[in-house]
C-alpha positions as CSV (number, residue, x, y, z in Angstrom):
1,X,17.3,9.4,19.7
2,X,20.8,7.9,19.9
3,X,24.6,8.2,19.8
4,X,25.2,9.4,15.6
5,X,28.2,7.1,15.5
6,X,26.0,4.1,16.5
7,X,23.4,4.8,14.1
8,X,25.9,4.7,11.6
9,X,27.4,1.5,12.5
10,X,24.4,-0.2,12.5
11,X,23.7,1.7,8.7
12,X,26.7,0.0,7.5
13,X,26.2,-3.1,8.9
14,X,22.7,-3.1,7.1
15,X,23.7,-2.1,3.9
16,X,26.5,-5.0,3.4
17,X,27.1,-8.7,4.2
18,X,30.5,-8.4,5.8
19,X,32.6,-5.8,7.2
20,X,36.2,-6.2,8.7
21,X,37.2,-4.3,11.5
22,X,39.8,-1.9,10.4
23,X,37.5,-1.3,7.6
24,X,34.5,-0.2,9.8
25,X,37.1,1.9,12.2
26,X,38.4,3.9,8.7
27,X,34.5,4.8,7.8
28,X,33.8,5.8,11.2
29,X,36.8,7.3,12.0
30,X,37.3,5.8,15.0
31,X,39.9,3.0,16.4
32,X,39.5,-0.6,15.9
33,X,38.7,-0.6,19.7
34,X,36.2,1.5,19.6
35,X,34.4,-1.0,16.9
36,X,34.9,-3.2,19.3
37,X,33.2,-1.3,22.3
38,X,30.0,-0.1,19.7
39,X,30.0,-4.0,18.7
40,X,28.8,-4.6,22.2
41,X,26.7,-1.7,22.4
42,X,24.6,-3.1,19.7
43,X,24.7,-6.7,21.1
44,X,23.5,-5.1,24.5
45,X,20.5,-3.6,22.7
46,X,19.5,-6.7,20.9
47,X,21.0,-6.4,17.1
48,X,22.7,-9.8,16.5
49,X,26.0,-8.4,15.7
50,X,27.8,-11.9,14.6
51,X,32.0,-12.5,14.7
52,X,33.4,-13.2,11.4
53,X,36.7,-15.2,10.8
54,X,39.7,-13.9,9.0
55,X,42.2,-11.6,8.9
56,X,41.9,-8.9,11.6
57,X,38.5,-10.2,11.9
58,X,35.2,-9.1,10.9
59,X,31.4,-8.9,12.0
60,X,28.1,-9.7,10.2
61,X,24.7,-8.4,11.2
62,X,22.6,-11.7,11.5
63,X,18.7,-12.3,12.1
64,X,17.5,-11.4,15.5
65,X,15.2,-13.9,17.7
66,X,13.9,-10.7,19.3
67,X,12.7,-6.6,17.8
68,X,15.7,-4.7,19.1
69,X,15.0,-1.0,20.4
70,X,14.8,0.9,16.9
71,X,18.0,3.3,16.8
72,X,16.4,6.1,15.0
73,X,17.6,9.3,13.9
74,X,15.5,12.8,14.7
75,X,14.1,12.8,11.1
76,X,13.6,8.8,10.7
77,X,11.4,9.6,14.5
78,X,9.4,12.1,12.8
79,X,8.8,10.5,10.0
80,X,7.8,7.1,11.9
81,X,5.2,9.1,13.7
82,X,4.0,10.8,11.8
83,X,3.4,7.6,9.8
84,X,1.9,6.1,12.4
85,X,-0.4,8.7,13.0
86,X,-1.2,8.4,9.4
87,X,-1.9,4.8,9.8
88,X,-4.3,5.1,12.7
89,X,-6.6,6.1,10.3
90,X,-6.3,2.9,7.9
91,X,-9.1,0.6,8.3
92,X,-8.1,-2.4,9.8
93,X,-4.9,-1.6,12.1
94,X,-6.3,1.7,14.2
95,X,-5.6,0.2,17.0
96,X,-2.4,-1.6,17.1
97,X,-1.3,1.8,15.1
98,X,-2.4,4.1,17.9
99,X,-0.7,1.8,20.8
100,X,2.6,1.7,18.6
101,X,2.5,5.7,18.5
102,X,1.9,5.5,22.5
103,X,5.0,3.9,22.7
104,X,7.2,5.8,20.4
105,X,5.2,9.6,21.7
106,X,6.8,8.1,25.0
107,X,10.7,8.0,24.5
108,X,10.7,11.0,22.1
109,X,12.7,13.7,23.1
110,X,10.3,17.2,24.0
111,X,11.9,18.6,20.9
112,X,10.8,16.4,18.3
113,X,7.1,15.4,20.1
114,X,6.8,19.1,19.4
115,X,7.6,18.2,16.1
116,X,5.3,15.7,15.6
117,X,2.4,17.6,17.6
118,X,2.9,20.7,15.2
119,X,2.3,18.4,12.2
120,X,-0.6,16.4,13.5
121,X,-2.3,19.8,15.0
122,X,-2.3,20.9,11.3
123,X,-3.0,17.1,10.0
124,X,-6.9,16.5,8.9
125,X,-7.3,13.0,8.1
126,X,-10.8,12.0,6.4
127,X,-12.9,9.4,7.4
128,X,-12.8,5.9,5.9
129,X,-15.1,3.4,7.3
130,X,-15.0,0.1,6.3
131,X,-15.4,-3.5,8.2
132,X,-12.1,-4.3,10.5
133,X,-9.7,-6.9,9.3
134,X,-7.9,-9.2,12.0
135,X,-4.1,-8.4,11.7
136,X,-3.5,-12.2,11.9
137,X,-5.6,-13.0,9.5
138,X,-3.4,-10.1,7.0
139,X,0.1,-11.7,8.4
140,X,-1.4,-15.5,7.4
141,X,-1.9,-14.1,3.7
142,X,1.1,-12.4,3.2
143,X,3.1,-15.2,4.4
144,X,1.1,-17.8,1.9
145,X,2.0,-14.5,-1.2
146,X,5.7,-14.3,-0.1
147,X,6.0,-18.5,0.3
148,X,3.5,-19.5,-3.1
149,X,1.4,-21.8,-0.7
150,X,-2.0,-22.2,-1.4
151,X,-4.9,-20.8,0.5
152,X,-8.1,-22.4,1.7
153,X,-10.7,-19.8,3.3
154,X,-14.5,-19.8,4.2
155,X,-15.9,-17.0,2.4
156,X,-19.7,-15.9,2.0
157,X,-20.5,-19.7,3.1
158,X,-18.7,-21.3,0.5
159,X,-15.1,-22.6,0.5
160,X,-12.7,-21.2,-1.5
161,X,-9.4,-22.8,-2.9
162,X,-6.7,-19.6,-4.4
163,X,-3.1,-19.2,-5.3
164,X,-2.5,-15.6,-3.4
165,X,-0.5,-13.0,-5.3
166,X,-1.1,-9.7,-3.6
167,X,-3.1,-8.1,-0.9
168,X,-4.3,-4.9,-2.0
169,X,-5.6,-1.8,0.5
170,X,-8.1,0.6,-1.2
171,X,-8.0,3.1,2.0
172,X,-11.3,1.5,2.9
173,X,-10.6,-2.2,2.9
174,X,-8.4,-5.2,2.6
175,X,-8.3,-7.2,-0.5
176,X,-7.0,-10.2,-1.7
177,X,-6.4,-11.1,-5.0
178,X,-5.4,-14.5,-6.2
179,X,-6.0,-17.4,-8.5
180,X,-9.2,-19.0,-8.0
181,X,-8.4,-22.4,-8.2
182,X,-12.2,-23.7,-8.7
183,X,-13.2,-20.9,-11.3
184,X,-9.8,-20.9,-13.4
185,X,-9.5,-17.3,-13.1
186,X,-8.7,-14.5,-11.3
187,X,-10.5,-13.2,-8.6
188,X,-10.7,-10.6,-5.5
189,X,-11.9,-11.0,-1.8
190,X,-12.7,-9.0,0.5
191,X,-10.3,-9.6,3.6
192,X,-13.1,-8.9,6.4
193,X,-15.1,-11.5,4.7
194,X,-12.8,-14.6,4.9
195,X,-11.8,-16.9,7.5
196,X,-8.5,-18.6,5.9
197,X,-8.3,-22.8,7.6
198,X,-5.1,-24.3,8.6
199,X,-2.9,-25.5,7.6
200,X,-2.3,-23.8,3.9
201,X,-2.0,-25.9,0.9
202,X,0.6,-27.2,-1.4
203,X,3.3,-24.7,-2.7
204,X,2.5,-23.8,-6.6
205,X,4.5,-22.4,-9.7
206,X,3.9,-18.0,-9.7
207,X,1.4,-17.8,-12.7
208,X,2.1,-14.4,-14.8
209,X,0.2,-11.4,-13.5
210,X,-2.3,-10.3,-15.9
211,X,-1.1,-6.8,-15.2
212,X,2.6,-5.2,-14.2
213,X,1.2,-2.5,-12.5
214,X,-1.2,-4.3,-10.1
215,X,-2.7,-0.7,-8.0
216,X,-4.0,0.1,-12.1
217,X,-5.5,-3.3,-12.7
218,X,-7.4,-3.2,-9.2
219,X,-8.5,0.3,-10.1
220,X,-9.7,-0.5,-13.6
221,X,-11.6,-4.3,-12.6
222,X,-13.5,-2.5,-9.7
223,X,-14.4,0.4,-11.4
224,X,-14.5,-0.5,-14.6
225,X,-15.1,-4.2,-15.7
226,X,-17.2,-5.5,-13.7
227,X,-20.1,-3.2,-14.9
228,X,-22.5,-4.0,-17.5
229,X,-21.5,-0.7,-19.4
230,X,-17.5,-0.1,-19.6
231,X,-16.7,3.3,-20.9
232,X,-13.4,4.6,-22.6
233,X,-13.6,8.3,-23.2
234,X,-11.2,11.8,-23.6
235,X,-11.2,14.1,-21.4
236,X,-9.6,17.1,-22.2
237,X,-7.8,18.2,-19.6
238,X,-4.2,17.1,-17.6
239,X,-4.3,13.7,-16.1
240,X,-3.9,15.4,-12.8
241,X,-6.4,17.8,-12.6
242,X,-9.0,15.4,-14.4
243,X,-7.8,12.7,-11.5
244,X,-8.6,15.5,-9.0
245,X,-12.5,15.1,-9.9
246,X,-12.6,11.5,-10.8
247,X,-12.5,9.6,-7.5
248,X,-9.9,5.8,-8.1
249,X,-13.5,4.4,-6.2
250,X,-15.3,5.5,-9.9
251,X,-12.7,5.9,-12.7
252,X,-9.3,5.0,-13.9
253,X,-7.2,8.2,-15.0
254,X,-4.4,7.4,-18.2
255,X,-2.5,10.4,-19.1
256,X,-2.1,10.7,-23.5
257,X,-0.2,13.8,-23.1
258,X,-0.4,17.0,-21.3
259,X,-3.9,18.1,-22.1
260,X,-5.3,15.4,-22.4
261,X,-6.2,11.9,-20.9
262,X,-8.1,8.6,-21.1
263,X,-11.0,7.9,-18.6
264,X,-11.9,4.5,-18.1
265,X,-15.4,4.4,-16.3
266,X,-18.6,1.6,-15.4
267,X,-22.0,1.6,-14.1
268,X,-24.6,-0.7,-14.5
269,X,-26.7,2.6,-15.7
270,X,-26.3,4.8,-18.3
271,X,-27.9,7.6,-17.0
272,X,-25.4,7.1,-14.1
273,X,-22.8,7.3,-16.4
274,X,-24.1,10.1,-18.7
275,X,-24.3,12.3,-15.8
276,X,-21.0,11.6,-13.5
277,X,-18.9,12.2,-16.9
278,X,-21.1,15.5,-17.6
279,X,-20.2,16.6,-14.0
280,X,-16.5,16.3,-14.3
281,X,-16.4,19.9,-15.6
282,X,-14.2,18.8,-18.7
283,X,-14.6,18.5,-22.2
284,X,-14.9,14.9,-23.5
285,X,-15.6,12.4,-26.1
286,X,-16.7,8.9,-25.6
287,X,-15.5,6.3,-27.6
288,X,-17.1,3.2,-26.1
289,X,-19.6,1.6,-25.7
290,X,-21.8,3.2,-28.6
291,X,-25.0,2.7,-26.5
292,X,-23.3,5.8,-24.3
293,X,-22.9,8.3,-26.9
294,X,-26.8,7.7,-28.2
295,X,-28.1,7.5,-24.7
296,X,-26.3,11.0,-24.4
297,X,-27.5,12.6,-27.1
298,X,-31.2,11.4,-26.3
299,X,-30.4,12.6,-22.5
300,X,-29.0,16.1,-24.0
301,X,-32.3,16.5,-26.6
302,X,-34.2,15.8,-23.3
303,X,-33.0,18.3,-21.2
304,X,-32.8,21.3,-24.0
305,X,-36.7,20.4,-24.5
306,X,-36.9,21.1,-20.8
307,X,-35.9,24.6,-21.2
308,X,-37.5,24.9,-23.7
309,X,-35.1,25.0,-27.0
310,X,-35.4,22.7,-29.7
């Protein structure tokens, strides 16, 4: 989608502070004159190529006031689409995803939209509905996570007070989790459901996370513990296949080795849970809570004396 040696400029430009001249004209192979001409060509596309005093000179990419054209390479294009078309899918951004794709679908070259017609031919993407989240409303949050300011929100008719740490994305919604200021604990949101007020708050000290691997900790506090009944069982079979059966919208999947694996499951009914960790097609054993392993047994005395066998 553009000259190689420009791309490659503008790749080592990115990937340090400070670059003289001669040194940029020996990775490129090209005269210091020719830096000099591609320096421009960049400036005259919108990348803030800055001078940089000293000996023979040098150049800096800075911060831009404006998004540059995208120099992109035929696999980086692919990929981008491809991505994109992905995205227009995600609840939330199916529409700013698909006019982004118009744009890109527009200055790709025939040979790589056949590319990325090829792979979205063959592409099936499932449905995911779920309640549309305003993209201004995601930029506000993440910009109160990256800065530590405080977050005041409407939410359900009440008015809520949090220290944001993460915005989370199921596949079906938007989440935010944060510090409930008011409750002293954590807590999660639902994105569509809040209308954040301006200005934010003050900035506050990071708190620890009560987890390191915060995609897990979602997974296990809105499957598991926020159920009246929190099961912990084996299931013996690989982590991967047993992850196969076990939706992340029902169960938490922890490998113990290669045959076996730890579920972590909740329902507010047993007989909910008796029957989803019968139907995974694996041998198991349930650990917790005890009320699980009698209300089996009862359920399994029940259902022979249907069939008649004592």
């Amino acid at each position: 989608m553009a000259e190689p040696r420009l791309l490659s400029l503008l790749g080592l430009l990115q990937a340090r502070l400070d670059w003289t001249g001669p040194e940029l004209a020996r990775r490129l192979a090209v005269s210091p004159r020719t830096v000099r001409r591609d320096v421009e060509r960049l400036r005259d596309l919108g990348y803030p190529v800055n001078a940089v005093g000293g000996v023979g000179g040098g150049y800096r990419l800075g911060v831009g006031a404006r998004l540059p054209p995208l120099l992109l390479d035929d696999d980086e294009a692919v990929a981008v689409a491809v991505g994109l078309r992905t995205a227009a899918a995600v609840t939330g951004i199916e529409e700013i995803s698909a006019r982004a794709l118009a744009k890109l679908d527009h200055v790709l070259p025939a040979r790589l939209r056949h590319q990325v017609n090829t792979i979205a031919a063959a592409m099936v993407t499932t449905p995911t509905p779920g309640s549309t989240v305003d993209t201004a409303t995601l930029a506000t949050i993440a910009a109160a996570v990256r800065d530590h300011h405080r977050l005041r929100f409407d939410y359900q008719g009440a008015q809520r007070d949090v220290e944001p740490y993460r915005l989370v994305h199921s596949g079906r919604r938007w989440y935010l989790f944060a510090w409930d200021t008011g409750r002293g604990d954590w807590r999660t949101f639902r994105v569509d459901r809040l209308a954040p007020r301006t200005p934010t708050g003050p900035r506050f000290p990071p708190r620890d996370l009560p987890d390191e691997d915060m995609g897990r900790y979602f997974v296990r506090t809105t499957t598991t513990t926020r159920y009246r009944h929190q099961a912990r069982l084996t299931m013996h079979g690989p982590a991967n296949e047993v992850a196969d059966e076990v939706p992340p919208t029902i169960g938490l999947v922890e490998p113990i080795d290669d045959r076996t694996c730890t579920l972590h499951i909740g329902s507010d009914s047993l007989d909910q849970l008796a029957v989803w960790v019968a139907a995974f097609g694996f041998e198991f054993e349930v650990h917790e809570p005890e009320e699980l392993r009698v209300h089996i047994q009862n359920l399994t005395a029940r259902l022979s004396r249907s069939v008649g066998q004592d």
